[in-house]
C-alpha positions in Angstrom: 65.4 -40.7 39.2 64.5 -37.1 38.3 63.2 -36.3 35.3 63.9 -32.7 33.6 61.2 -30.2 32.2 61.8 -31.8 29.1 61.3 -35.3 29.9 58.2 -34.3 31.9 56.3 -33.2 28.4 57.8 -36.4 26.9 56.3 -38.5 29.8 52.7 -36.8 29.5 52.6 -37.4 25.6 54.2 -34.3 24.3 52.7 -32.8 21.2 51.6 -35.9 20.0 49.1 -36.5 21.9 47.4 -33.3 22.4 43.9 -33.4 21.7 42.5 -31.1 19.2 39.4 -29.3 21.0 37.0 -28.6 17.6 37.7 -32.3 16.2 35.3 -34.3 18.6 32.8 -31.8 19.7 29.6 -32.4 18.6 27.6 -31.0 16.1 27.4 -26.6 15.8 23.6 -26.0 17.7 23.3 -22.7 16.4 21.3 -21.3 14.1 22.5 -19.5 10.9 20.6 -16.5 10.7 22.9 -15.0 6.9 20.0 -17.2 4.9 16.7 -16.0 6.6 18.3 -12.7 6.1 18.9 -13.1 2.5 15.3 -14.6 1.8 13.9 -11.4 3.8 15.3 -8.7 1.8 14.9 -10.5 -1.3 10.7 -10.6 0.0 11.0 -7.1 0.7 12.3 -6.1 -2.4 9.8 -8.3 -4.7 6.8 -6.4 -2.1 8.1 -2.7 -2.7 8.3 -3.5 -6.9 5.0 -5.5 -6.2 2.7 -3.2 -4.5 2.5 0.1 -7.0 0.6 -2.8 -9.4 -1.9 -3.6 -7.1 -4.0 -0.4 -7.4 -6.8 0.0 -9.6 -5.9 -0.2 -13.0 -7.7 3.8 -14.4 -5.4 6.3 -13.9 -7.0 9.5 -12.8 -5.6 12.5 -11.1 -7.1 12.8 -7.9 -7.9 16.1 -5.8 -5.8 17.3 -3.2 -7.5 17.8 0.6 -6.4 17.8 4.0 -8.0 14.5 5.2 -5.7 11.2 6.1 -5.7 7.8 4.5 -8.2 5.1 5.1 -7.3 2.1 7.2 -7.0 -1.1 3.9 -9.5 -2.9 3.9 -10.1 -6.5 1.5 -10.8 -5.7 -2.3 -12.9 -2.7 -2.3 -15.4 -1.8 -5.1 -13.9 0.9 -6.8 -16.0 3.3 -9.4 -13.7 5.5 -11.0 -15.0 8.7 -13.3 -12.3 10.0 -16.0 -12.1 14.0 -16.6 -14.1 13.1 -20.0 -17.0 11.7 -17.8 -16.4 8.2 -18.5 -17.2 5.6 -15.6 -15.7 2.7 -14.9 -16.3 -0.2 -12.2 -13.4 -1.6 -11.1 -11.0 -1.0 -14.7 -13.8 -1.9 -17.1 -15.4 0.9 -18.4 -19.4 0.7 -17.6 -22.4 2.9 -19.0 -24.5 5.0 -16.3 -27.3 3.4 -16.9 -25.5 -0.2 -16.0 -23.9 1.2 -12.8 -25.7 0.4 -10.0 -27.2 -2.9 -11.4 -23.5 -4.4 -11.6 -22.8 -3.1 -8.4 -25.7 -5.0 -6.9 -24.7 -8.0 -8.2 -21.1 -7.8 -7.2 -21.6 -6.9 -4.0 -25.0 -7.0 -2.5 -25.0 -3.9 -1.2 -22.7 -4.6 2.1 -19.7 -3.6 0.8 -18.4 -0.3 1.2 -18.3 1.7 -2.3 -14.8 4.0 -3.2 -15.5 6.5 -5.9 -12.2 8.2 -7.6 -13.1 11.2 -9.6 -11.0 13.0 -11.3 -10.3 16.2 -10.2 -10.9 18.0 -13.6 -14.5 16.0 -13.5 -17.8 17.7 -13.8 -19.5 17.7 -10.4 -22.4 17.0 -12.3 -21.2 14.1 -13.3 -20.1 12.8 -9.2 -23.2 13.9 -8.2 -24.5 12.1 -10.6 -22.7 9.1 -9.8 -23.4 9.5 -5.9 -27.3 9.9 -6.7 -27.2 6.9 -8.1 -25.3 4.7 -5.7 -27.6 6.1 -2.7 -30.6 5.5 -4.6 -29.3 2.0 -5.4 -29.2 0.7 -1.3 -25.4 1.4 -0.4 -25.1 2.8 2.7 -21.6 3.3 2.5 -20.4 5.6 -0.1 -16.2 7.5 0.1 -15.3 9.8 -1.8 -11.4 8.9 -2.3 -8.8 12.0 -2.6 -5.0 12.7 -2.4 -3.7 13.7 0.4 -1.3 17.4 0.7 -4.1 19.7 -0.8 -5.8 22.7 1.0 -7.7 22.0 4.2 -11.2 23.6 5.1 -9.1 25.8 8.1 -6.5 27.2 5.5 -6.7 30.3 4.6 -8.2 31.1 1.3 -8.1 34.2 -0.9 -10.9 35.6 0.8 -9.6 35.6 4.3 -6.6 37.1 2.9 -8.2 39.6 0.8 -6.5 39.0 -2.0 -8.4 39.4 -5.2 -9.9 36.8 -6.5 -9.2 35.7 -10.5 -12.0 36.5 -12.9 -13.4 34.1 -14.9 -12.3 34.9 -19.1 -14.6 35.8 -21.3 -14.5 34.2 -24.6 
């Protein structure tokens, strides 16, 4: 007996029995990167809007020089001196005279001191301010600036010789 083509699919179960592949394979072993993806950028953004509030709270307008940026280190002691020649520790404002007491105490001398002056300040009054913390026992005093401003190598009007502006008389 010969069977046609037809007969032949019949005989091997046809479309019935055709077994559908995804059905009984196990379970997907993968993994499914779209969510850790999604968590990541929403970290990302919450760190960008995040990290311009973590700086000192007195807003001063620091100099311009030529140096680069420190390397971070862990909650550095900050002492920040407005254009008016107010001094603050931290963002609370703080007398002269209580200066270098408050910064014993908070520190113990090991920590490394920032001071931000404004750069419309009286020297007198960073020098001041300096004086004081050397005096005190800190052996590690910076002087914190912007970065972009003129560098000690640039040429300055006197180099150039270009006339320099005269102070007004009043």
């Amino acid at each position: 007996m010969a069977l046609s083509a037809h007969d032949a699919f019949a005989a091997a179960g046809g479309g019935r029995r055709r077994r559908r592949g995804r059905t009984r394979r196990g379970t997907l072993s993968e993994i499914n990167v779209t969510p850790l993806v999604d968590v990541m950028l929403v970290l990302l953004i919450v760190f960008m809007i995040s990290a311009p509030l973590l700086t000192v709270g007195v807003s001063v307008e620091l100099p311009k020089t030529q140096a680069g940026a420190m390397q971070d280190q862990s909650e550095p002691l900050t002492v920040s001196i407005r254009a008016d020649g107010s001094i603050f520790l931290q963002d609370q404002a703080v007398a002269f005279a209580n200066l270098s007491p408050r910064l014993t105490a908070m520190s113990g001398g090991a920590k490394p001191i920032y001071v931000r002056a404004d750069g419309k300040a009286s020297y007198a009054t960073v020098a001041q301010v300096m004086a004081a913390l050397s005096t005190s026992g800190f052996k590690s005093i910076n002087l914190i600036t912007d970065t972009g401003g003129p560098s000690s190598g640039a040429k300055t009007a006197m180099q150039t010789g270009e006339a320099l502006p005269q102070p007004q008389e009043p």
